[in-house]
HTML snippet that shows the backbone in 3Dmol.js (N, CA, C, O; Angstrom):
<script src="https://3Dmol.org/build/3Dmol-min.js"></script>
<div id="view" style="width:600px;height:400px;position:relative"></div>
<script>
const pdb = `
ATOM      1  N   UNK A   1       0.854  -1.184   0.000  1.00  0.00           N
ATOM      2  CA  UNK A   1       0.000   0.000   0.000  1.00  0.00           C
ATOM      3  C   UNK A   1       0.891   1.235   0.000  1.00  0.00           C
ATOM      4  O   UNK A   1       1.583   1.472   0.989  1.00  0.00           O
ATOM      5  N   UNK A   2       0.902   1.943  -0.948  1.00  0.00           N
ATOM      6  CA  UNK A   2       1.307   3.805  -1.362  1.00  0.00           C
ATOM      7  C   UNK A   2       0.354   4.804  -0.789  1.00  0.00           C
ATOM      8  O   UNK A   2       0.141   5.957  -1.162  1.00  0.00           O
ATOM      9  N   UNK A   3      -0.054   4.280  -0.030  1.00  0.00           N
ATOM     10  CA  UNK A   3      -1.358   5.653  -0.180  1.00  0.00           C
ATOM     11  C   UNK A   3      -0.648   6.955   0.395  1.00  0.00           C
ATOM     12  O   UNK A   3      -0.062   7.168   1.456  1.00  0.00           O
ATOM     13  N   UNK A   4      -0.862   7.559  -0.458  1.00  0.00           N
ATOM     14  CA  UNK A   4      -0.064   9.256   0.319  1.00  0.00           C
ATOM     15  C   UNK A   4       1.292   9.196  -0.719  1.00  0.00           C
ATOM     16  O   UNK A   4       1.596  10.389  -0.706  1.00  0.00           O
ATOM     17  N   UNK A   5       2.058   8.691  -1.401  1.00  0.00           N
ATOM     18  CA  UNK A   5       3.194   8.613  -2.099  1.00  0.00           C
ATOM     19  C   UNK A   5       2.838   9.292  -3.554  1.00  0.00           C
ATOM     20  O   UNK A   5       1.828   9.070  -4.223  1.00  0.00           O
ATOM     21  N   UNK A   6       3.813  10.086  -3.838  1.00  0.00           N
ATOM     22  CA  UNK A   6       3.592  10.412  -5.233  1.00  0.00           C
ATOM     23  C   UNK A   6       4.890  10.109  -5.491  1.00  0.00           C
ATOM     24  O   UNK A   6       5.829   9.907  -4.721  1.00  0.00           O
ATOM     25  N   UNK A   7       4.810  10.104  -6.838  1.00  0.00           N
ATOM     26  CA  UNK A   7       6.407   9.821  -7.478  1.00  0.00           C
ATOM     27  C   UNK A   7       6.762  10.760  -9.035  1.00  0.00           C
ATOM     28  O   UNK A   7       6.273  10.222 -10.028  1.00  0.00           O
ATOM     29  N   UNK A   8       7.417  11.856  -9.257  1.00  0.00           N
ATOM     30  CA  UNK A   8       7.704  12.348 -10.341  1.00  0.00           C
ATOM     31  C   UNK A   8       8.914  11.783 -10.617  1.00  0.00           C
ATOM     32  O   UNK A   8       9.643  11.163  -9.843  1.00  0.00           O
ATOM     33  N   UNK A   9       9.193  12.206 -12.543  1.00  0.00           N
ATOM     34  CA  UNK A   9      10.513  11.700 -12.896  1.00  0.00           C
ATOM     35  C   UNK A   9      11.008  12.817 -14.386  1.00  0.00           C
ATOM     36  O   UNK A   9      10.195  13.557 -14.940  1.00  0.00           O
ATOM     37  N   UNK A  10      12.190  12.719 -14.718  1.00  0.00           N
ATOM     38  CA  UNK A  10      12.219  13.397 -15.611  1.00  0.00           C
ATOM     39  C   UNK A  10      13.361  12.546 -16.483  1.00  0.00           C
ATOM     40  O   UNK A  10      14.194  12.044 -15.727  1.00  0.00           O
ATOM     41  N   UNK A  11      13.546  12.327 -17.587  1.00  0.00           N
ATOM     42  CA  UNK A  11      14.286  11.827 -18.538  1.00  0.00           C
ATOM     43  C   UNK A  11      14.824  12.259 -20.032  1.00  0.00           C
ATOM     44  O   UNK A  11      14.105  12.577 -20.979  1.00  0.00           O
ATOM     45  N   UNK A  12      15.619  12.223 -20.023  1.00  0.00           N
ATOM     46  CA  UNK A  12      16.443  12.922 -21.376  1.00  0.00           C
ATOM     47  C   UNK A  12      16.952  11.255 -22.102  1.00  0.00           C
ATOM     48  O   UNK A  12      17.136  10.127 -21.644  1.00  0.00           O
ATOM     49  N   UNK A  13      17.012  11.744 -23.116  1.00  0.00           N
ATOM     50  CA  UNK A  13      17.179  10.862 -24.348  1.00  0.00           C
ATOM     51  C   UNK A  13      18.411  11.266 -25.073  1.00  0.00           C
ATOM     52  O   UNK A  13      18.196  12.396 -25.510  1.00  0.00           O
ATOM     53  N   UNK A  14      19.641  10.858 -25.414  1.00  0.00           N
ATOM     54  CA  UNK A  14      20.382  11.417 -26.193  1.00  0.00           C
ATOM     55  C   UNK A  14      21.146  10.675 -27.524  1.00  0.00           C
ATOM     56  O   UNK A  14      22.155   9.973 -27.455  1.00  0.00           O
ATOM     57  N   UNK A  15      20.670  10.895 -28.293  1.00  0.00           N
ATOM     58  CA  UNK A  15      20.705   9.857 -29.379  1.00  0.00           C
ATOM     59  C   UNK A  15      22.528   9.956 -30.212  1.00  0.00           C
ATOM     60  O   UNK A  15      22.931  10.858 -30.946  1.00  0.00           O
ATOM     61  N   UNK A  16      22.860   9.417 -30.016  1.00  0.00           N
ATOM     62  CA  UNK A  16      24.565   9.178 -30.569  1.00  0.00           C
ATOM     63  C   UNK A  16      24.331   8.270 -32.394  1.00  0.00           C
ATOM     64  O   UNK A  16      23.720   7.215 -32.566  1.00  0.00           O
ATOM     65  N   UNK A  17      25.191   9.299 -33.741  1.00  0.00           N
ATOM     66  CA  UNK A  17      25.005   8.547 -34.685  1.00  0.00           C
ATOM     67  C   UNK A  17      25.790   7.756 -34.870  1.00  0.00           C
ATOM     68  O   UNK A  17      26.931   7.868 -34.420  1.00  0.00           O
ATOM     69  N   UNK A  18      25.335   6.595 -35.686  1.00  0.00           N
ATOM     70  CA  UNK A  18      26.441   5.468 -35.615  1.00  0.00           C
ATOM     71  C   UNK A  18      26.822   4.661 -37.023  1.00  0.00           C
ATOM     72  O   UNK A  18      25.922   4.246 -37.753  1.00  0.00           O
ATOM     73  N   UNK A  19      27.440   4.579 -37.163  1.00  0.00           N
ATOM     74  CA  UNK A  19      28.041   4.066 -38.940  1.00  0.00           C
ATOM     75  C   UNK A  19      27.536   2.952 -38.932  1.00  0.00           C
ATOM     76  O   UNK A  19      27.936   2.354 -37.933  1.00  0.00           O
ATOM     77  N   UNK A  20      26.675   2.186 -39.690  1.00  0.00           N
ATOM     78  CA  UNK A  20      26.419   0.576 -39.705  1.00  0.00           C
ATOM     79  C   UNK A  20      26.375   0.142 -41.095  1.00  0.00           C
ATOM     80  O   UNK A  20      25.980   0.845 -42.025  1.00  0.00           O
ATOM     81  N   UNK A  21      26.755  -0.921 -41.174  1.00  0.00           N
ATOM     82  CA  UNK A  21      26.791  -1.758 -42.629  1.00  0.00           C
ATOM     83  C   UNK A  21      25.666  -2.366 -43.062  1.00  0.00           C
ATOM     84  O   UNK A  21      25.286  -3.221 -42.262  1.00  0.00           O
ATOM     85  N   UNK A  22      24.799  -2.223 -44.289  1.00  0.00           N
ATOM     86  CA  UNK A  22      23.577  -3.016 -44.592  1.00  0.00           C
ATOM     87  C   UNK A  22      23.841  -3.402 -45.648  1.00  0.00           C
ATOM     88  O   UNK A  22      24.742  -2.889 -46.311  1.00  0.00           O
ATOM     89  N   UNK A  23      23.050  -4.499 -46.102  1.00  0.00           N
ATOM     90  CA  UNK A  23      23.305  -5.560 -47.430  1.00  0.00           C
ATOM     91  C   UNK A  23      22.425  -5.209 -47.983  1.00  0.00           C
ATOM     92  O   UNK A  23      21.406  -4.914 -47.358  1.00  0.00           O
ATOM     93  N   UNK A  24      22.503  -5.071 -49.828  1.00  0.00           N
ATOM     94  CA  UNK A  24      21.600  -4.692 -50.250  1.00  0.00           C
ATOM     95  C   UNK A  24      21.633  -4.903 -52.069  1.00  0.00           C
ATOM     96  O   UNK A  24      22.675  -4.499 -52.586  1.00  0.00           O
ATOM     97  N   UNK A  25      20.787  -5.380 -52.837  1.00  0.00           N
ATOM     98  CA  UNK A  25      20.971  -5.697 -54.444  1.00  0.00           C
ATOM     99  C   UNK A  25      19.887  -5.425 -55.125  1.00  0.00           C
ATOM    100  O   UNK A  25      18.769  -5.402 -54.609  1.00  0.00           O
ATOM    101  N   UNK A  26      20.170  -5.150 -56.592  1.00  0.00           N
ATOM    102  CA  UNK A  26      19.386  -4.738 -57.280  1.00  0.00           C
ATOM    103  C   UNK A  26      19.772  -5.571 -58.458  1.00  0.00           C
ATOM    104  O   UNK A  26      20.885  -5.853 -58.902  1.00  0.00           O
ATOM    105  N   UNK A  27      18.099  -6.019 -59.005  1.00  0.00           N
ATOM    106  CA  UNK A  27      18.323  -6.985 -60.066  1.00  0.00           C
ATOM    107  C   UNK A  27      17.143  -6.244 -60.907  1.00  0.00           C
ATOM    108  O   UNK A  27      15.952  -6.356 -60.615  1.00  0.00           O
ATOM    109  N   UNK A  28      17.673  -5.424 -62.062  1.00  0.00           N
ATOM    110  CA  UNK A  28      16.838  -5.005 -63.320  1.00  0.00           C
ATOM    111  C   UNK A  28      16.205  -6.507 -63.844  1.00  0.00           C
ATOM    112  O   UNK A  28      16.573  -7.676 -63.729  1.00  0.00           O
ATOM    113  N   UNK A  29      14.867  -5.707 -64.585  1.00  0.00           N
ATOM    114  CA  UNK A  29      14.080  -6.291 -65.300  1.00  0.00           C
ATOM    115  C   UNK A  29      14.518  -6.771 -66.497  1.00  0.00           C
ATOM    116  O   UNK A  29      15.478  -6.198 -67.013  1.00  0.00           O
ATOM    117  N   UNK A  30      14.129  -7.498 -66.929  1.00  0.00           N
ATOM    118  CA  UNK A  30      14.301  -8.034 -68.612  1.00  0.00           C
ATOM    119  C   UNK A  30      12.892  -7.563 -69.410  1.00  0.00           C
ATOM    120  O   UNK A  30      11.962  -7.114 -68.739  1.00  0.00           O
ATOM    121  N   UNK A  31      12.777  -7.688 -70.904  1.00  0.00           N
ATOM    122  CA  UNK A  31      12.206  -8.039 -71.825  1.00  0.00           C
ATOM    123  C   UNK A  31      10.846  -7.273 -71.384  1.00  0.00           C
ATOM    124  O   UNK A  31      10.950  -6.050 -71.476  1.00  0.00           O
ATOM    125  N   UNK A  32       9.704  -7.704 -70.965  1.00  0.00           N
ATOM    126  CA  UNK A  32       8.586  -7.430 -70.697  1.00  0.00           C
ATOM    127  C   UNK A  32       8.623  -6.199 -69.148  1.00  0.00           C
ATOM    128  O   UNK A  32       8.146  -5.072 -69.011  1.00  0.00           O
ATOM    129  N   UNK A  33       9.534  -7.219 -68.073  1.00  0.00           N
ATOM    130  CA  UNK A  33       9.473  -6.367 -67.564  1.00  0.00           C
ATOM    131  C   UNK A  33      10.941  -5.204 -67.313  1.00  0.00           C
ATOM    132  O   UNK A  33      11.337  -4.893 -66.189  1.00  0.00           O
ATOM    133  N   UNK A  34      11.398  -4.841 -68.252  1.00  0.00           N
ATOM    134  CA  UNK A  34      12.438  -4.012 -68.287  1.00  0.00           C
ATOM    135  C   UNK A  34      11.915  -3.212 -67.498  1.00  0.00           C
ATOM    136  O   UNK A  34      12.566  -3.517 -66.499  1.00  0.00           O
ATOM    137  N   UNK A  35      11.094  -2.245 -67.092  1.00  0.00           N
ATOM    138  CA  UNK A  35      11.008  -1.143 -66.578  1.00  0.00           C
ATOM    139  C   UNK A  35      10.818  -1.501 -64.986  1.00  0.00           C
ATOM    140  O   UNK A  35      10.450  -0.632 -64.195  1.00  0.00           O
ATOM    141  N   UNK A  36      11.099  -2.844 -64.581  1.00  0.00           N
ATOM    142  CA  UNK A  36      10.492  -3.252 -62.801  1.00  0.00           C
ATOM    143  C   UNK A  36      11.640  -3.401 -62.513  1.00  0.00           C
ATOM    144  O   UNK A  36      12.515  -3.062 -63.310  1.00  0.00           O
ATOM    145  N   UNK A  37      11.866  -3.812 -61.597  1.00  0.00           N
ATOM    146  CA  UNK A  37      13.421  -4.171 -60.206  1.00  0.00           C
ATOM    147  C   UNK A  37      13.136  -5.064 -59.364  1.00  0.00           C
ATOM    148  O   UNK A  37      11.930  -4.938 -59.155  1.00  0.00           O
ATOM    149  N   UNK A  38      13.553  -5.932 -58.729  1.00  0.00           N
ATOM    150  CA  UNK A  38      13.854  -6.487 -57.832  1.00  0.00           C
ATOM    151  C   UNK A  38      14.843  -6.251 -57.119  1.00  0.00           C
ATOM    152  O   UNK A  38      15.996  -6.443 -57.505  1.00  0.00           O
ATOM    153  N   UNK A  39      14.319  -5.495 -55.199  1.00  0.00           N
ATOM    154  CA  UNK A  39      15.331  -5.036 -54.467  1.00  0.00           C
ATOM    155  C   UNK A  39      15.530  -5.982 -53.503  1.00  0.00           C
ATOM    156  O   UNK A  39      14.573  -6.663 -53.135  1.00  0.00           O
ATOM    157  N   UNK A  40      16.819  -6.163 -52.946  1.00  0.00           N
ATOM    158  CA  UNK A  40      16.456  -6.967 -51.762  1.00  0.00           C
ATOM    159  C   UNK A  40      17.453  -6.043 -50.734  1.00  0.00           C
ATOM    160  O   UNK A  40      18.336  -5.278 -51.122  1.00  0.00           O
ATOM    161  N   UNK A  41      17.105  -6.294 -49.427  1.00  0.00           N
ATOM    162  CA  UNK A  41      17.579  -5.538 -48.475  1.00  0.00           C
ATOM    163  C   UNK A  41      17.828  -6.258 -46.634  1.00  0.00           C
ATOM    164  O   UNK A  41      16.839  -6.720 -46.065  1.00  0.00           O
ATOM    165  N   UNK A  42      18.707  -6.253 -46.180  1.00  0.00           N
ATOM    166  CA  UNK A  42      18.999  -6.522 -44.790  1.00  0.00           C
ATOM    167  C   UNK A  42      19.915  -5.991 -44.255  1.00  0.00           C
ATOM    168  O   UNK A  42      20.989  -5.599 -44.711  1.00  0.00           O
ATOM    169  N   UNK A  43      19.290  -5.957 -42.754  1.00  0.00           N
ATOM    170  CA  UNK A  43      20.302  -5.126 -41.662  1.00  0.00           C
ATOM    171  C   UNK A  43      21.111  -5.916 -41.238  1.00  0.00           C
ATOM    172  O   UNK A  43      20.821  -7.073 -40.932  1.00  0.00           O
ATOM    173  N   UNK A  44      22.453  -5.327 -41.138  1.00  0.00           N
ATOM    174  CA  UNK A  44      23.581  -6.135 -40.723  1.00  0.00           C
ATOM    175  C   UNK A  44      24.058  -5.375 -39.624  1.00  0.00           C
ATOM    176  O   UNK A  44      25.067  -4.693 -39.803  1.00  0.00           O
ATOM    177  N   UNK A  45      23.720  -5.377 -38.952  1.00  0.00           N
ATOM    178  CA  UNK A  45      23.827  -4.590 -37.603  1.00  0.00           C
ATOM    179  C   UNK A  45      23.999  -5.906 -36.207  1.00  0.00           C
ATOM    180  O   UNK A  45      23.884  -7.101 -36.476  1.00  0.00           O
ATOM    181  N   UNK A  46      24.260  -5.441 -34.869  1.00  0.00           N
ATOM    182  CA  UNK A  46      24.064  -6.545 -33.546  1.00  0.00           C
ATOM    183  C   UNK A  46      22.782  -5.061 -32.965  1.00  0.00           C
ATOM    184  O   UNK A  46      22.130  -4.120 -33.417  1.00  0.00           O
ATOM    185  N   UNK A  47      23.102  -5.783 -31.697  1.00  0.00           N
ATOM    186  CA  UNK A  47      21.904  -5.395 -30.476  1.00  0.00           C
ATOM    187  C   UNK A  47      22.983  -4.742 -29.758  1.00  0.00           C
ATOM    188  O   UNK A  47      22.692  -4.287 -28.652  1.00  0.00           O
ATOM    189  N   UNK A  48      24.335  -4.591 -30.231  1.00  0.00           N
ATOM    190  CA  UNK A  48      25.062  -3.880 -29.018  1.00  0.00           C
ATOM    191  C   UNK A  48      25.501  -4.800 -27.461  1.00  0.00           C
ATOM    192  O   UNK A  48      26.224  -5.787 -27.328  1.00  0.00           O
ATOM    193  N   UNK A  49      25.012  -4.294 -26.808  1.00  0.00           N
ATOM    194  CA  UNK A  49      25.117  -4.851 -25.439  1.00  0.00           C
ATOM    195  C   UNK A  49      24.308  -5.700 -24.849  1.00  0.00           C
ATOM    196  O   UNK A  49      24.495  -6.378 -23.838  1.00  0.00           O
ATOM    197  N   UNK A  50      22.879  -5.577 -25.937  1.00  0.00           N
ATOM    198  CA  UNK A  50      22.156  -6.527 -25.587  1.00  0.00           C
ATOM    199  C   UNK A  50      20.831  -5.720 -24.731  1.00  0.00           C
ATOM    200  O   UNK A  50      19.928  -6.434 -24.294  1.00  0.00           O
ATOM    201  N   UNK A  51      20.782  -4.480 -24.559  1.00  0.00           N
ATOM    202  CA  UNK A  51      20.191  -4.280 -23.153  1.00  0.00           C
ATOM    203  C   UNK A  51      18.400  -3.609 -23.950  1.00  0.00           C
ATOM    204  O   UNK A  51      17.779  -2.778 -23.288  1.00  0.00           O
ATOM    205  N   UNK A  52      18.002  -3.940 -24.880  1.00  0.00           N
ATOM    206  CA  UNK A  52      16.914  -4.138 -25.353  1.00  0.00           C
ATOM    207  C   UNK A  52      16.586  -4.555 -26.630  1.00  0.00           C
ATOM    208  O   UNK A  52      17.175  -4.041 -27.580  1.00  0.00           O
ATOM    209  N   UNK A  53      15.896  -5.247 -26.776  1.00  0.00           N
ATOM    210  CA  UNK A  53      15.704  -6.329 -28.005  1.00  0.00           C
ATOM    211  C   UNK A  53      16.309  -7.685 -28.160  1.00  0.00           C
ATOM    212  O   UNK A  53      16.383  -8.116 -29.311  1.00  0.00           O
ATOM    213  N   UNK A  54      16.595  -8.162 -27.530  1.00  0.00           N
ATOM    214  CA  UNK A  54      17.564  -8.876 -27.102  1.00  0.00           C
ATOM    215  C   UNK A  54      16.589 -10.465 -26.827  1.00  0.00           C
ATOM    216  O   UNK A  54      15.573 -10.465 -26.132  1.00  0.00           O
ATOM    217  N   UNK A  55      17.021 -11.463 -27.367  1.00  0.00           N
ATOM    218  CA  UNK A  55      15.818 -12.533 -26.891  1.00  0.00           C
ATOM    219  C   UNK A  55      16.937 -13.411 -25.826  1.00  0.00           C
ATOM    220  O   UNK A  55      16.912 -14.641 -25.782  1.00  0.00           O
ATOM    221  N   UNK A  56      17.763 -12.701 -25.116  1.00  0.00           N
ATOM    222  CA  UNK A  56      18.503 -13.264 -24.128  1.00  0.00           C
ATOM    223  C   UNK A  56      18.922 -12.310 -22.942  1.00  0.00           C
ATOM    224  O   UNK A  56      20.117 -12.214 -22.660  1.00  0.00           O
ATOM    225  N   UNK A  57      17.752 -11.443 -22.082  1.00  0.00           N
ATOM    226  CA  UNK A  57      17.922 -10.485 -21.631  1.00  0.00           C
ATOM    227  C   UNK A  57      18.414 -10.622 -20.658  1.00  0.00           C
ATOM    228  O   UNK A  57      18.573  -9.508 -20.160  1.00  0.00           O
ATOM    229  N   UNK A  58      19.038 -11.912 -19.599  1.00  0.00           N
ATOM    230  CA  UNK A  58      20.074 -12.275 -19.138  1.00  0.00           C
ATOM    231  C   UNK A  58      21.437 -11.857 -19.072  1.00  0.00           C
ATOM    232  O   UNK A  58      22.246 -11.819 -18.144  1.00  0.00           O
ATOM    233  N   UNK A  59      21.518 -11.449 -20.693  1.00  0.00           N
ATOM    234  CA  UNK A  59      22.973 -11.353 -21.125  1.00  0.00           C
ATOM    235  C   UNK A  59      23.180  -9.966 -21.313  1.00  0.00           C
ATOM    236  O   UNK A  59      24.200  -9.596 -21.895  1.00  0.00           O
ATOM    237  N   UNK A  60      22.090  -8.896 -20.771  1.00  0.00           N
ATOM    238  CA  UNK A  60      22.335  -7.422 -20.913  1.00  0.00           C
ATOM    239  C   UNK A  60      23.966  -7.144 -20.468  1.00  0.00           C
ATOM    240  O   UNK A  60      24.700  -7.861 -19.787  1.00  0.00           O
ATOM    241  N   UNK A  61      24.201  -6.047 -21.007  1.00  0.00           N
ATOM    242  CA  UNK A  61      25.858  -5.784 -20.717  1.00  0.00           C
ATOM    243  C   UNK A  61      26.679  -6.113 -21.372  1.00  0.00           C
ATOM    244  O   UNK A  61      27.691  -5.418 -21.467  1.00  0.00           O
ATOM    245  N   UNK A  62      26.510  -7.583 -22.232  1.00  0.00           N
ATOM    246  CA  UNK A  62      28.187  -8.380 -22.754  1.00  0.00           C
ATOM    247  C   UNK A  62      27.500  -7.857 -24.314  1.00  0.00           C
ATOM    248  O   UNK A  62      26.451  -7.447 -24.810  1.00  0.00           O
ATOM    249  N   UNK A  63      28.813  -8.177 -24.631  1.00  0.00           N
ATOM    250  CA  UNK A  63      28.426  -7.838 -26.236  1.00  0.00           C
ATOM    251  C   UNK A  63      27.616  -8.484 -27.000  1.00  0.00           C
ATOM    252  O   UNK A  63      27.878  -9.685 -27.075  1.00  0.00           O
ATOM    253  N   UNK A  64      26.683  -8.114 -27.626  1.00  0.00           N
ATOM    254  CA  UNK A  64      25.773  -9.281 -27.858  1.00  0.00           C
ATOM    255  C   UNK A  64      25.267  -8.957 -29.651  1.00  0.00           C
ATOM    256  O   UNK A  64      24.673  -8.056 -30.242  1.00  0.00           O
ATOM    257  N   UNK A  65      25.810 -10.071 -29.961  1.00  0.00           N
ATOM    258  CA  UNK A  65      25.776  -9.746 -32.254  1.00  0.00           C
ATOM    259  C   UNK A  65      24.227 -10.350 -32.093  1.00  0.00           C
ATOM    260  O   UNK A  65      23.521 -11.036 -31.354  1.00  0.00           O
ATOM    261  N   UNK A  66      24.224  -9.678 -33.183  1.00  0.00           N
ATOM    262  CA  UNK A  66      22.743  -9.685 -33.735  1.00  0.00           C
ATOM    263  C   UNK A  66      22.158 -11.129 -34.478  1.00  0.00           C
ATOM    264  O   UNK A  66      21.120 -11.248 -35.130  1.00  0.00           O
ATOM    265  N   UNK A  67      23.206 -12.206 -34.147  1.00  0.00           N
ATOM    266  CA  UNK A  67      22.662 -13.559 -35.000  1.00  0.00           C
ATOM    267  C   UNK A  67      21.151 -14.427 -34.590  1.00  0.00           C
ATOM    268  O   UNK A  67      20.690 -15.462 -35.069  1.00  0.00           O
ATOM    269  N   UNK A  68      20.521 -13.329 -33.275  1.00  0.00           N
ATOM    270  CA  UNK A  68      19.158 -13.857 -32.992  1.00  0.00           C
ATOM    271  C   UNK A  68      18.275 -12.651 -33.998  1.00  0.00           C
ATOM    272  O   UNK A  68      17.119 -12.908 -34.333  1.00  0.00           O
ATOM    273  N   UNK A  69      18.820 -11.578 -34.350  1.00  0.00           N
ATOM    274  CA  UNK A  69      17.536 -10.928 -35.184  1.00  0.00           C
ATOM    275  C   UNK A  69      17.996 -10.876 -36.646  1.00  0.00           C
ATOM    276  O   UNK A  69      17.277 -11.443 -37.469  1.00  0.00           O
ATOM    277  N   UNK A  70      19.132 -10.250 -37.072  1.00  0.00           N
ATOM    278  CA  UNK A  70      20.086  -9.311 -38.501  1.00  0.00           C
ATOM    279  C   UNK A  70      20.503 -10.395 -38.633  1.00  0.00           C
ATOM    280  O   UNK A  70      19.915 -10.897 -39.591  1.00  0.00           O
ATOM    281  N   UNK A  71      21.633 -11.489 -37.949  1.00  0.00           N
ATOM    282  CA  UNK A  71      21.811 -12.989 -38.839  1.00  0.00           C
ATOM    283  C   UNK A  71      20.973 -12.943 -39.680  1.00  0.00           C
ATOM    284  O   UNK A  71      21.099 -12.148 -40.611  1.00  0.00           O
ATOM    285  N   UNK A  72      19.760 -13.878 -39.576  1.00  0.00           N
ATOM    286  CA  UNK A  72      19.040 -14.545 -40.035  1.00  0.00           C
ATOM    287  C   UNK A  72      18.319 -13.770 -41.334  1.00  0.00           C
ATOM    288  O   UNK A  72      17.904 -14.409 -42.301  1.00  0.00           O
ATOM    289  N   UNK A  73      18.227 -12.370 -41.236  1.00  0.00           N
ATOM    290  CA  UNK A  73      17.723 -11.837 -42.282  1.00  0.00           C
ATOM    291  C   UNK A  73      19.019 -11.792 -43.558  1.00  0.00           C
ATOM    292  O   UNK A  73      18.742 -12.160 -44.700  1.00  0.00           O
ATOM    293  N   UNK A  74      20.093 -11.417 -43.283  1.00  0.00           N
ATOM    294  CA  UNK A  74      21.139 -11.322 -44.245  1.00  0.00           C
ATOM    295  C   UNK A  74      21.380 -12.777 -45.136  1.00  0.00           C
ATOM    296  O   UNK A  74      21.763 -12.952 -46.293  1.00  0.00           O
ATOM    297  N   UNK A  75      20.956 -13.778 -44.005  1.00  0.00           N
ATOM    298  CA  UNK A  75      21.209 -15.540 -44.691  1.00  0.00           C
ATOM    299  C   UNK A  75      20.146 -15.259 -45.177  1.00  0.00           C
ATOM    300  O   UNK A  75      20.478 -14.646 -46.192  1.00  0.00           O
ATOM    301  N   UNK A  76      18.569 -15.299 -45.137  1.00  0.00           N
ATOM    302  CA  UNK A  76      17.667 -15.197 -46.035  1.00  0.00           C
ATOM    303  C   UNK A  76      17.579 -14.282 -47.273  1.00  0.00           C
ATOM    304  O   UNK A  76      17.070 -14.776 -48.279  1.00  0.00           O
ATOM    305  N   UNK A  77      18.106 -12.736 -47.330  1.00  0.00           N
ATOM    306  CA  UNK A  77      18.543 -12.199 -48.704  1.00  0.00           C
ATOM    307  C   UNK A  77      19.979 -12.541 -49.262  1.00  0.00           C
ATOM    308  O   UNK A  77      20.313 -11.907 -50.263  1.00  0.00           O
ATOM    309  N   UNK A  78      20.968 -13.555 -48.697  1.00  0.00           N
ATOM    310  CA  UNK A  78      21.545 -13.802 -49.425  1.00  0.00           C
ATOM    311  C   UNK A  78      21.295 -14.749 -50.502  1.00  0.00           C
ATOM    312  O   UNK A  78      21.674 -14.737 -51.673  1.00  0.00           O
ATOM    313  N   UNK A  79      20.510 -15.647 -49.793  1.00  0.00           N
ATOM    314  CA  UNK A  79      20.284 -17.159 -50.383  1.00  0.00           C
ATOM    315  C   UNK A  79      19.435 -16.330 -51.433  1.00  0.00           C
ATOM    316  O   UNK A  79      19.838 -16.220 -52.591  1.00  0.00           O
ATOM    317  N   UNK A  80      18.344 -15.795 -51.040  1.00  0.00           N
ATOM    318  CA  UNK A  80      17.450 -15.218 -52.047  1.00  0.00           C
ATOM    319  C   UNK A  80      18.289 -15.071 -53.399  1.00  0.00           C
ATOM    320  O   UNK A  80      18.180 -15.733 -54.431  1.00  0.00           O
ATOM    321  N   UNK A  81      19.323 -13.816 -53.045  1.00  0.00           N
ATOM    322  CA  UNK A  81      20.181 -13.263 -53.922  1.00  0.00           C
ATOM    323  C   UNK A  81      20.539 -14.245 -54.905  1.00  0.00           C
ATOM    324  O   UNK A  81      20.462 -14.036 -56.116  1.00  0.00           O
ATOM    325  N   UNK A  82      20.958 -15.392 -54.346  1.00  0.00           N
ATOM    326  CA  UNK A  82      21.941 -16.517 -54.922  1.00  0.00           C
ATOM    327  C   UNK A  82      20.626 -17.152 -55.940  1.00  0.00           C
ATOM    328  O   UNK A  82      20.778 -17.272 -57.155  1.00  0.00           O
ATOM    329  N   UNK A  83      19.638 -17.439 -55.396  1.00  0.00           N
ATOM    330  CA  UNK A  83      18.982 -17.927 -55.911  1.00  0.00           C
ATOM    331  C   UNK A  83      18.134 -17.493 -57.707  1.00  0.00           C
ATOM    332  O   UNK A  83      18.029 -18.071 -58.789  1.00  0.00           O
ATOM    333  N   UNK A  84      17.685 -16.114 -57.096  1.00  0.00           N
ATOM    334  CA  UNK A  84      17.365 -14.908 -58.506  1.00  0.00           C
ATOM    335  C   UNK A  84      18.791 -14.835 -59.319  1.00  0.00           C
ATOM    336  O   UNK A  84      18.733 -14.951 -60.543  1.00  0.00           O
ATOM    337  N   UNK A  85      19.901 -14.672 -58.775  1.00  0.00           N
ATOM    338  CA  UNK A  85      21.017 -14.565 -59.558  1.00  0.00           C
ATOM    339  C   UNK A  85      20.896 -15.825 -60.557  1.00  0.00           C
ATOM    340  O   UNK A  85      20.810 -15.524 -61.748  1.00  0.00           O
ATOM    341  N   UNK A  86      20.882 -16.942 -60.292  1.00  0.00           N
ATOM    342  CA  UNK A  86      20.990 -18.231 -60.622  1.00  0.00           C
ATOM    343  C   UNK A  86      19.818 -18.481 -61.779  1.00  0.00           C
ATOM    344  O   UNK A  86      20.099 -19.078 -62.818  1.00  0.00           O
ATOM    345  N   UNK A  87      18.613 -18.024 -61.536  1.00  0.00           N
ATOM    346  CA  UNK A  87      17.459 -17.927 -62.555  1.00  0.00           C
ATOM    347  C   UNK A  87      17.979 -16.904 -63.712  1.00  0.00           C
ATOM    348  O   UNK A  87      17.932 -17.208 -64.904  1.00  0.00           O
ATOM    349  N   UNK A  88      18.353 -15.978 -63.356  1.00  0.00           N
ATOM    350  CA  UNK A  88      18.746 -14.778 -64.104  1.00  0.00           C
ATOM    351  C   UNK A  88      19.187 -14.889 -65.042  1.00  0.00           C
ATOM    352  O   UNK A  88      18.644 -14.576 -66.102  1.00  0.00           O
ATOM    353  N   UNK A  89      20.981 -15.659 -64.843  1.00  0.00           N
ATOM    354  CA  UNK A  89      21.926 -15.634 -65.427  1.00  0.00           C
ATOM    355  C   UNK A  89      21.651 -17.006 -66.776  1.00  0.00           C
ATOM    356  O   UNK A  89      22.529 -17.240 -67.607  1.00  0.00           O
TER     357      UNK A  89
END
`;
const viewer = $3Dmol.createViewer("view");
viewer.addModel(pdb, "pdb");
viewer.setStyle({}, {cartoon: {color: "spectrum"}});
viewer.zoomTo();
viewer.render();
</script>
């Protein structure tokens, strides 16, 4: 029981920019569809430290790569890649 307690707070946000690497291809159209594209795109980024987003929030603090979220997307547009390349060519 609080009764009688109030609680204020105040918070600042300070956003730091940061250089990151993303994967990314472009495959023009042929014949009919010359004028379309096929883009494909993934983040190749980690979680940093881990201390949100993280599906191991245990491990806040240590360095923590991104092979539970950005892995898995970069293996799926690569293979993609490999794959359209392969029809293409």
């Amino acid at each position: 029981d609080l009764a009688g307690v109030s609680v204020s707070m105040v918070a600042e946000t300070v956003r730091k920019p940061r250089a990151t690497a993303n994967l990314g291809g472009v495959l023009p159209g042929r014949g009919e569809l010359a004028g379309e594209w096929v883009v494909l795109i993934a983040s190749y980024d980690g979680l940093g430290l881990g201390r949100t987003g993280s599906r191991r929030p245990e491990l806040a603090g240590r360095i923590h790569p991104g092979a539970d979220d950005n892995a898995s997307g970069v293996a799926g547009v690569l293979h993609a890649a490999a794959r359209l390349a392969s029809e293409y060519d």
